[in-house]
N, C-alpha and C positions, 0 to 999 in steps of 0.2 A: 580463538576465533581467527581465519582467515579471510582474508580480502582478497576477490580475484576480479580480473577481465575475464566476462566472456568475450570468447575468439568473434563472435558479429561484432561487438565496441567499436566504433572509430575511434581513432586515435587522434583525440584532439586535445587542444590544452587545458578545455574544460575537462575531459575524461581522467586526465593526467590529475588534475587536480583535486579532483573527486577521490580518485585512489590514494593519491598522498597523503589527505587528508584524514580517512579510514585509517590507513597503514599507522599513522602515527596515534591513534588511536590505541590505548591498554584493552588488550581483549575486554575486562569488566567493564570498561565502557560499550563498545559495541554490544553486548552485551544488556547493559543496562539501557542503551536506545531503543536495541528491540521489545526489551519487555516494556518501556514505558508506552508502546502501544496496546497494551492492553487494556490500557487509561482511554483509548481512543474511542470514542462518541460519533454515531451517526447525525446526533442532535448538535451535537458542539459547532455555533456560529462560524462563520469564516471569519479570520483574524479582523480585530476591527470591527465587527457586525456586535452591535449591542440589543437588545429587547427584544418586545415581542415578534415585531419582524422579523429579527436575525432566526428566532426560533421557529417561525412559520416557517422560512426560506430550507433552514437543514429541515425541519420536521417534511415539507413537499419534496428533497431531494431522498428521503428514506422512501417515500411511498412510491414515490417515481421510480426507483432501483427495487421497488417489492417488485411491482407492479411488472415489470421487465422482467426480474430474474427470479424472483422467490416461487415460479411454478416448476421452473430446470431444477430445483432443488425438493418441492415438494410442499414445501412452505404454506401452510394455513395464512399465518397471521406476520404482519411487518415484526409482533415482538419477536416470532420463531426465526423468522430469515436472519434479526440482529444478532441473535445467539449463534446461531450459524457461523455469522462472520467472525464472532470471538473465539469460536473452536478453533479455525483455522490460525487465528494469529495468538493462539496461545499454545499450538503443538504443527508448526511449519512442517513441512516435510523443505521447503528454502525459502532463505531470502532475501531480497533483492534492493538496492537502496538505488531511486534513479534520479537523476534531476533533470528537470525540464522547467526550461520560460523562469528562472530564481527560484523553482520550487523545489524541495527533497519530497519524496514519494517514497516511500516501505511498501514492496509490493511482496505480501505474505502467500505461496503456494504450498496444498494440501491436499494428494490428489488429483482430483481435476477442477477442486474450486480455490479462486484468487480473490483475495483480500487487498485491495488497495487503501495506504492509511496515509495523509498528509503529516507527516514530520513538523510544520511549523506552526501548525493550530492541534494536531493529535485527533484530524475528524476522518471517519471513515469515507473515503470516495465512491469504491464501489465492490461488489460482493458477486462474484459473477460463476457460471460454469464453464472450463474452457471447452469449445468445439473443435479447435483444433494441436497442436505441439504447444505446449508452453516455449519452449522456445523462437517458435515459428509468431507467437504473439510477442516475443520480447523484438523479437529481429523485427518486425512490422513498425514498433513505436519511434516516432521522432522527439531526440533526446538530446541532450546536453552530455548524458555521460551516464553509466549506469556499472555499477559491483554486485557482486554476489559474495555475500557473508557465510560464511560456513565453519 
């Protein structure tokens, strides 16, 4: 596995840091991070979020993202658009590790649809179609630092 900048990155000391920390990384590891998203849950609480709340709150965040994006896709049912989101992050075509606000983000591209998975709870964010470059959406985000695994 390699670690790269893409050429938009600023060069900051977080970016820097970000990379170093990958590079030093045993490919089986990078490796093993990406596949431990597979484990990643639309349902799965925000860190810290216990009971039935925690589980209302992701369960309304899955319907809320059907609800938005599972008709770009074709999508009958919230279960069909979850499954969706797990094809993608179980056969990438890339993928991207970014951090923003203390957060690591796995953002999984396939195609033209993106899988974003939180690294520090393992919950899926969002499941979306792109409408325009994936790149042209990487370059858009405000970020703390962002690699591409390959």
């Amino acid at each position: 596995m390699t670690v790269e900048r893409p050429p938009f990155a600023k060069d900051t000391s977080e970016q820097r840091e970000l990379e170093e920390w990958y590079k030093a990384l045993m490919p089986k590891e990078i490796e093993n991070r990406i596949k431990a998203h597979l484990g990643s849950d639309w349902l799965r609480p925000v860190k810290g979020e216990k009971g039935v709340n925690a589980y209302k709150r992701a369960k309304n965040n899955l319907d809320q993202h059907f609800r938005k994006h599972g008709q770009e896709f074709g999508y009958k049912t919230a279960e069909e658009y979850k499954k969706g989101a797990y094809e993608v992050i179980k056969n990438p075509d890339e993928v991207y590790v970014e951090k923003s606000k203390g957060k690591t983000f796995y953002i999984f591209r396939k195609g033209n649809a993106v899988v974003i998975s939180n690294d520090d709870n393992l919950a899926i964010v969002s499941y979306y179609k792109l409408h325009r470059s994936f790149e042209e959406r990487l370059k858009g985000g405000k970020r703390d630092g962002l690699i591409k695994i390959y």
